[in-house]
Every structure is written in structure tokens, then in C-alpha cells.
N, C-alpha and C positions, 0 to 999 in steps of 0.2 A: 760521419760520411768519410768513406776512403779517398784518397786521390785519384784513383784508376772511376771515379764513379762519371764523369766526364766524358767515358770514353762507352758507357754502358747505358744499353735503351730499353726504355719500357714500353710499353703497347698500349694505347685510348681508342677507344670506339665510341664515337658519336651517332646519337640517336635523334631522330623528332620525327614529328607527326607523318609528314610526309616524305621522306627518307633518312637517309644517314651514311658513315662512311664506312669503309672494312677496319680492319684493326691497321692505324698508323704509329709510326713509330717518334717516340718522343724521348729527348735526352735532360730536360729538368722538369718539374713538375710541384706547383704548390697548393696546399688546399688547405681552410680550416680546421677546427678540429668539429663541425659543424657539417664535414664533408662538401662544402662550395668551394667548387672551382675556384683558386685565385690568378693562376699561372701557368701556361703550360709551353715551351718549347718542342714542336715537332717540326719533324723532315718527312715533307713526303711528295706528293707528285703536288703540281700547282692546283690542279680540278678541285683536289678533296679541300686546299687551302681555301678557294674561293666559295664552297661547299660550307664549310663549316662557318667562315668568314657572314655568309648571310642567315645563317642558322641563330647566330649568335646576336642579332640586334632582333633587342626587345620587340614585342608586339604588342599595342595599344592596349592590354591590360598589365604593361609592366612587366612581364615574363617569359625569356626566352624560349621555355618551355622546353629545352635541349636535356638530355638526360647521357651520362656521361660513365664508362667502365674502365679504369685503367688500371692495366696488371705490369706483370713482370718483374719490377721491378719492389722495395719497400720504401716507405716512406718513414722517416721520424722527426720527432722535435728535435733540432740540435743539441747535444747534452747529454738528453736521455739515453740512459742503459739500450746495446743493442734490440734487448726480448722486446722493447715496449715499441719497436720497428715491423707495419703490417703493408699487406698490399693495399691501393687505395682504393682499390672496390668501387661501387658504382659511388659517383657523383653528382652533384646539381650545380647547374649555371648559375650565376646571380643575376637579379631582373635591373642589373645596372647595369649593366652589357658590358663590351671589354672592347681596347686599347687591340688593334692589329699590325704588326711589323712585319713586314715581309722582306726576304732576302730572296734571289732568283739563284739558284747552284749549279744549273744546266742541267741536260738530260732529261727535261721535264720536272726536274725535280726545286722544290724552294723550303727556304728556312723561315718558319714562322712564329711570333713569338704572341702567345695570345696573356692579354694580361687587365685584369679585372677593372673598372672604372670606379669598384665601391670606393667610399672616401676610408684614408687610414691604411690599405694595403700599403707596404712598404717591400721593395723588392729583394732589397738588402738591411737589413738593421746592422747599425753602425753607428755609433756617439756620432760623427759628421751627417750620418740620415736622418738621423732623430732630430738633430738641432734642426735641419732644413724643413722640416715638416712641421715642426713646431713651432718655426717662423711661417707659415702658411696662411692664407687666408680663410683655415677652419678656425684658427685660431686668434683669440684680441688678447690673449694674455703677454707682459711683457717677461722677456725671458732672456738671463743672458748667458752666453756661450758657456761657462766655469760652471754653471747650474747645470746640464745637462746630466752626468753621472749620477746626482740625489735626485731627479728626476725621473732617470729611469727605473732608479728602483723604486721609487714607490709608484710606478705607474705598473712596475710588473708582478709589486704586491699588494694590489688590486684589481689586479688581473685586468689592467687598462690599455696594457699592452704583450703581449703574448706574439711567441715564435709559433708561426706558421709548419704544420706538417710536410716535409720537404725532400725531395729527390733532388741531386744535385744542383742547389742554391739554399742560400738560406734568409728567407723571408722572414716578413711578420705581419702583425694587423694591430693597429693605432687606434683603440675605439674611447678613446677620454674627449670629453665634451669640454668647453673652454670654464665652466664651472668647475669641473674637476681638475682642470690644471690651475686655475686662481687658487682651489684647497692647496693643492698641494705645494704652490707658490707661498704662501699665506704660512700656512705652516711651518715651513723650511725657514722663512725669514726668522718667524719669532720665535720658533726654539735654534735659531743660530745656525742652523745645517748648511744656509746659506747666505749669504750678505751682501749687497750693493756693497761694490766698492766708492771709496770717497769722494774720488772723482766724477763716476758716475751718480753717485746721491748728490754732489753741490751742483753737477747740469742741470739734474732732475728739479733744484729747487728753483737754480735760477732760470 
């Protein structure tokens, strides 16, 4: 992602059963590689905010049923080579609804930040993000802050946690079960990758 990408807007049109909105405009944007909706920052009049805003919680079989087109701009994994950077095409809601912030900017106009409720989105990945999320109440595994770095990579070579597809921001998705963090706890101790320190193991005992 370049630094001027901040300053550059991509276009999403919202669909459902009974209406939808024109093409608004949006300055970050995150999605699976699954194509579900995770994030989207737009600006646009407050109507279409409050518009999409009810669109967007689930109905009693669990399904937003929102169906979602966003161009303009490209999306990629952070990292990866520019080519494998595409537009993000249509998309789908997840039936966990979403998180709404709104900012009011005048003129009719508001900033709104729509952002997924699935458990494991993470808006920012960051060794300080990872740690806090890991400390979560998804999680009973004991973990401590120097573990974080051997952690992440074996959670992201198991593809347990993965960078999100991303327009200015760079996200991810947390999908390790507390099983799979005890392996990889379990692991790490007893081939050494990581160790309670001494002071921490004589608390632990006493």
C-alpha cells in the first residue's frame, strides 16, 4: 500500500431485498479471502448511513442477507507482490452483524465505520494486538507477553491466522480455537522455543 492510498476512494453499493444504496464512497476497506465483508470505512450523506446501518442486523434466520459491490479501488494481502492486488468485486455480509461508528462532518454528510462482530477479526495486527486478543475471553490458554512472536508464526503456519484482503488498513482474522493454542503452547515449551521464566514457574508452583 502506498501512502497517498489515505487520501484515495473506492465505491460500495449495497443491496437487499427491499432496497439499497447508489454507489457511496469509501476510504478503507477489509474483506476475507472468502470475499465477507469485514470493514468498511465510508463517507457519505447520513440517510444512506442509517440505510445500510438497518440493513445490516441480522434477521431471525441469522442472515443479513445484504449483498455488497465494491470497485475502484484494489485490494491485497499486505506483502504480497503488487499483480496478486484485484478489485473487490461483489461481496457478502456475515450473519454476525457489525459493530457501527458514526462521525457527523456537516453538510449532510457523516463518517462511518462499519466493522464485523465475527469473533477473531482484528483491525490492526500488531504483536501488542495479537497479545490482547489472546488474552480474550475466547481464550483459557495461559500465555505470556515474550511468547507472542513464536506464536504468531505458528499460528500463521497453520494458516490460524491470516492478513485480511485490505484497502487502506491492514487487518486480519484470528480463527485458532483455545485447543489449538494449548498445541501450540505445549509444543513451544517442550522443544524450548519457549520457557516460563523462573520467577514466573516458582509463582506458578507456589
Amino acid at each position: 500500500m502506498s501512502d497517498n492510498d489515505s487520501e484515495r476512494f473506492g465505491t460500495i453499493e449495497f443491496s437487499w431485498k427491499d432496497g439499497g444504496t447508489p454507489s457511496l464512497k469509501f476510504n478503507k476497506i477489509a474483506h476475507s479471502g472468502r470475499s465477507e465483508l469485514m470493514m468498511v470505512s465510508l463517507i457519505c450523506e447520513t440517510q444512506y448511513v442509517k440505510s445500510v446501518r438497518a440493513a445490516l442486523v441480522p434477521d431471525k434466520k441469522g442472515s443479513s442477507r445484504v449483498s455488497v459491490v465494491a470497485g475502484g479501488v484494489r485490494t491485497n494481502v499486505p506483502g504480497r507482490e503488487d499483480w496478486y492486488a484485484s478489485m473487490p468485486g461483489r461481496l457478502y455480509c456475515g450473519s454476525d452483524g457489525y459493530h457501527v461508528f458514526t462521525h457527523k462532518l456537516g453538510y449532510g454528510l457523516a463518517h462511518a465505520l462499519f466493522i464485523t462482530k465475527a469473533p477473531g477479526f482484528m483491525m490492526s495486527v500488531t504483536e501488542e494486538s495479537l497479545w490482547q486478543e489472546l488474552n480474550s475471553t475466547r481464550f483459557t490458554t495461559p500465555v505470556l507477553r515474550e511468547w507472542v512472536p513464536y506464536i504468531e508464526k505458528k499460528l500463521r503456519e497453520c494458516n490460524r491466522l491470516e492478513d485480511a484482503h485490505v484497502f487502506g488498513c491492514r487487518s486480519g482474522i484470528l480463527s485458532a480455537t483455545t485447543s489449538k493454542l494449548d498445541e501450540i503452547v505445549i509444543e513451544g515449551l517442550s522443544k524450548g522455543k519457549i520457557s516460563i521464566p523462573r520467577q514466573e514457574a516458582e509463582v506458578a508452583v507456589a
